[in-house]
C-alpha positions in Angstrom: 80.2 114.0 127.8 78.5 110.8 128.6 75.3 111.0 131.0 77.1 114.1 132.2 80.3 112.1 133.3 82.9 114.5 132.4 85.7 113.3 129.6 89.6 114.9 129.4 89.5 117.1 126.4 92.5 114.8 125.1 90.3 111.7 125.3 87.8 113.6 122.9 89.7 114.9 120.8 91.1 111.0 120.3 87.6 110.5 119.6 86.9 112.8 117.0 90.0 114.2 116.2 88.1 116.3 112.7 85.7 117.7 115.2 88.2 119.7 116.9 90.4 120.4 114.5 87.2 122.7 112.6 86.1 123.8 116.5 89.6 124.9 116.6 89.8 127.1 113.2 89.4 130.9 113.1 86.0 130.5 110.5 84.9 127.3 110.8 81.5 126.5 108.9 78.1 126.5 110.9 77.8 124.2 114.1 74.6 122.0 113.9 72.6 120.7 116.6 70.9 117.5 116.3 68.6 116.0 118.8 67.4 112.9 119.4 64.7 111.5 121.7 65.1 107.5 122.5 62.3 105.7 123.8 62.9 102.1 125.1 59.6 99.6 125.4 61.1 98.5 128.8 60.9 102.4 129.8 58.6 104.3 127.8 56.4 100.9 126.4 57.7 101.7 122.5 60.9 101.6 121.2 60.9 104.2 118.8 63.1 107.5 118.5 62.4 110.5 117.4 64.5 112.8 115.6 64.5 116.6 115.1 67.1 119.4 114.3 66.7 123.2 115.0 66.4 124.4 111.5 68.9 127.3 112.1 72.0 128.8 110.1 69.0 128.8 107.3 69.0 125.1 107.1 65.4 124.5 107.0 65.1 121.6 104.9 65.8 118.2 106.9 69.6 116.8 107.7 70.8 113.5 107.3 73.9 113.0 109.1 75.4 109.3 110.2 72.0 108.2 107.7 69.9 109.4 109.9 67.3 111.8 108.8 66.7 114.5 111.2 63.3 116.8 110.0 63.5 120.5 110.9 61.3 121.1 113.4 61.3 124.3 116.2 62.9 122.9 119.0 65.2 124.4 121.6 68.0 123.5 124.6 68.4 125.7 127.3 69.6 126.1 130.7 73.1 123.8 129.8 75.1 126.3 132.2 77.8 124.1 134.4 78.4 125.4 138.0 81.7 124.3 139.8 79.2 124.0 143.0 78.5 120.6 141.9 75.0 121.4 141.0 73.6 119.3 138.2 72.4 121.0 135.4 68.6 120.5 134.6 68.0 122.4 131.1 64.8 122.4 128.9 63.8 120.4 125.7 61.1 122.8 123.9 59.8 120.7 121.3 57.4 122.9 118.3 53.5 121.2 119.2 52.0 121.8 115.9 48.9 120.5 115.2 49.2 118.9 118.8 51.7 116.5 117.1 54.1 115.9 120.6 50.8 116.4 122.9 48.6 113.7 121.2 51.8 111.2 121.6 52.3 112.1 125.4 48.1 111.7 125.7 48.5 108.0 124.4 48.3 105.4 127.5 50.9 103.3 126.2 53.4 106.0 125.5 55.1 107.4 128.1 58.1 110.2 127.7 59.7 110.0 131.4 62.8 108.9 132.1 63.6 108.6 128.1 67.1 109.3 126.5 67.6 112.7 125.3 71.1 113.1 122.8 72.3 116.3 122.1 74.5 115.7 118.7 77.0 118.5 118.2 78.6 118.6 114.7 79.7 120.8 111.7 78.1 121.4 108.2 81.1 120.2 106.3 80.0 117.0 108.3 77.3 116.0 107.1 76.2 113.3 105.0 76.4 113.8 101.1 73.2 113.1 100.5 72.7 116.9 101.9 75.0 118.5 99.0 73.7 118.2 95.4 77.6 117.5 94.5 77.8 115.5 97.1 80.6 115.7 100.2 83.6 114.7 100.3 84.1 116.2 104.0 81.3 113.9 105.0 82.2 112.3 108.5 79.9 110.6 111.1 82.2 110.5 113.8 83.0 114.1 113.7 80.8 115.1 116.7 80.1 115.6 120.5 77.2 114.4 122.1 75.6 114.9 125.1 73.6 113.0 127.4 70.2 113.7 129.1 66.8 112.2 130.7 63.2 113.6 130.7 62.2 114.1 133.8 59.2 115.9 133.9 56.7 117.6 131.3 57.3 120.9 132.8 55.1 123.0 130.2 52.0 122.4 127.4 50.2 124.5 124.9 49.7 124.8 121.6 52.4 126.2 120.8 55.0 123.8 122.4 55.6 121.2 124.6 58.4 121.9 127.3 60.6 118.6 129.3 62.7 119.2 132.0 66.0 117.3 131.3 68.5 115.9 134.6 71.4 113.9 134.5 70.9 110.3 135.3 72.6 111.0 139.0 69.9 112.9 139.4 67.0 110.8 137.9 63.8 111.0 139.9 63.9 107.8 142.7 67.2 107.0 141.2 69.8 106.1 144.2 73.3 105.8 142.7 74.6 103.9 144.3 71.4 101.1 144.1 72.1 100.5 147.4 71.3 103.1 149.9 73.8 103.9 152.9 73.1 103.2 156.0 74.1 101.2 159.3 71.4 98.6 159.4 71.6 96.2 156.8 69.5 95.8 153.8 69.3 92.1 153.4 66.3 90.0 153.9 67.3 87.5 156.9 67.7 84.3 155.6 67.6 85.1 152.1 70.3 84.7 149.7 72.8 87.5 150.3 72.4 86.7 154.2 73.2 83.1 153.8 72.0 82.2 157.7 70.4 78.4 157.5 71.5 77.8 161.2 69.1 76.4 164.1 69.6 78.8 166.0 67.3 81.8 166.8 67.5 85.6 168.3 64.7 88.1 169.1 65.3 91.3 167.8 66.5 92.6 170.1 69.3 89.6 169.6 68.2 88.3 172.8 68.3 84.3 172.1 65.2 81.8 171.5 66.1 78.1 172.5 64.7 75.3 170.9 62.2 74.4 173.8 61.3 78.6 173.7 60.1 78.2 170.0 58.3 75.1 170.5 56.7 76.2 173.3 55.2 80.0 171.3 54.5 77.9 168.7 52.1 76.0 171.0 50.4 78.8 172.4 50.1 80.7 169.2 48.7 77.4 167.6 51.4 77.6 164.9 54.0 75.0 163.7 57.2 75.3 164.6 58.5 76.6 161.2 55.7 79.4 161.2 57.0 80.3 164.6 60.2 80.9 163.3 59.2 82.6 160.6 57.3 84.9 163.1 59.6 85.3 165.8 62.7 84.4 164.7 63.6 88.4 163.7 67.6 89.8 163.1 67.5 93.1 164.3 69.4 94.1 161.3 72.8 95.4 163.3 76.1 94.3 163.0 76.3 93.1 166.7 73.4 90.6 165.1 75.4 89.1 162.1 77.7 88.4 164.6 75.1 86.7 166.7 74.6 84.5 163.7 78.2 84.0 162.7 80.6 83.9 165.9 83.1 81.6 163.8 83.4 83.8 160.9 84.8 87.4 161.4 88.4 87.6 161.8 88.7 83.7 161.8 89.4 81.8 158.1 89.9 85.0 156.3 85.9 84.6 156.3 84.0 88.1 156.5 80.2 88.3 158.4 77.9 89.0 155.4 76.8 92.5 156.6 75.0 94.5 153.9 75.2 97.8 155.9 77.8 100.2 156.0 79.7 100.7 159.5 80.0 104.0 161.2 77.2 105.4 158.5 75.4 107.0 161.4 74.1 110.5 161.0 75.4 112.0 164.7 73.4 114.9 166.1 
């Protein structure tokens, strides 16, 4: 799983075809979680990641796995139950705070945890890198593992004992709108800009009533403006479709040439 997109189990198993054979066996050895907390400086303002595992199935000392070192440090997933609803899944990160250590970082002003990457790593022990083993690993395979995908959206808990992040999907990030665009019948574009195109001399109220030449001159006068401020001022598309077409009679339906509308017909909400 990939920002909680949903893979076929064939396509994973393709992808780490050692994983599931061991997930598959009647003993296999200990499943390991690894975690990993990516912050971007376009983001979070540091690119740095931090890296933690669980320290269970008595492996208290740290992990390297993919040459990565992972120290063990209490920290905990939860809530990772699916629904067939379609509700989004928001678990919890619960990080150990000792000493303060994850409170002091979220304190700092230029350090900020929101919205930052949050990989669950799913592997097994005979996995791991040989540097783990003092005779080493011959099993040792980086690619052997699942991971999945997760944001920080809020710090939903702090003491001194831990600190506590509320993880979402990235559908489900907060002010997020997938798609960018929002959907609705009016369209989006700023008139005249560049995804309108509309460079014509000709001019509509709001309403899409029109504004002659003589008209504009003439509110430009009594609003002591020039003529290009007046149209800047009252030259206004009302944002409908009946409007583009205003602006474009020669286009839809003629030269395989489309109006360019940016709102979505028949996205009205009816009562």
């Amino acid at each position: 799983m990939t920002d909680n997109t949903p893979q076929f189990v064939d396509d994973l198993r393709t992808a780490a075809p050692a994983y599931f054979e061991e997930l598959q066996k009647l003993e296999p050895t200990a499943v390991i979680d690894l975690f990993e907390v990516r912050l971007t400086q376009a983001i979070n303002n540091v690119d740095e990641t931090l890296y933690y595992h669980p320290g269970t199935n008595d492996l208290t000392a740290n992990i390297v796995f993919n040459g990565k070192t992972y120290p063990a440090v209490p920290v905990e997933m939860t809530g990772l139950e699916t629904s067939g609803k379609g509700i989004i899944a928001r678990p919890t990160l619960k990080v150990a705070n000792a000493n303060g250590a994850i409170s002091s970082l979220i304190i700092q002003q230029n350090y900020n945890p929101l919205k930052a990457q949050v990989v669950r790593i799913r592997t097994f022990k005979k996995f791991l890198d040989a540097a783990n083993f003092s005779g080493g690993n011959a099993t040792a395979d980086p690619a052997a593992k699942t991971e999945e995908v997760w944001y920080i959206d809020r710090v939903a808990g702090e003491n001194l004992q831990f600190v506590e992040f509320e993880l979402t999907a990235k559908l489900d990030l907060t002010n997020l709108e997938l798609p960018r665009r929002q959907v609705t019948e009016f369209c989006p574009w700023r008139y005249r800009g560049t995804e309108c195109g509309y460079v014509a001399k000709r001019y509509f109220q709001v309403d899409d009533i029109e504004i002659s030449k003589a008209e504009m001159q003439a509110l430009a006068s009594i609003n002591s403006l020039t003529f290009d401020q007046a149209v800047d001022k009252f030259d206004v598309c009302g944002k409908r479709v009946s409007s583009c077409r205003l602006r474009y009679p020669d286009n839809e339906g003629k030269n395989d040439v489309t109006i360019p509308y940016g709102g979505f017909l028949g996205s009205r909400v009816q009562a």
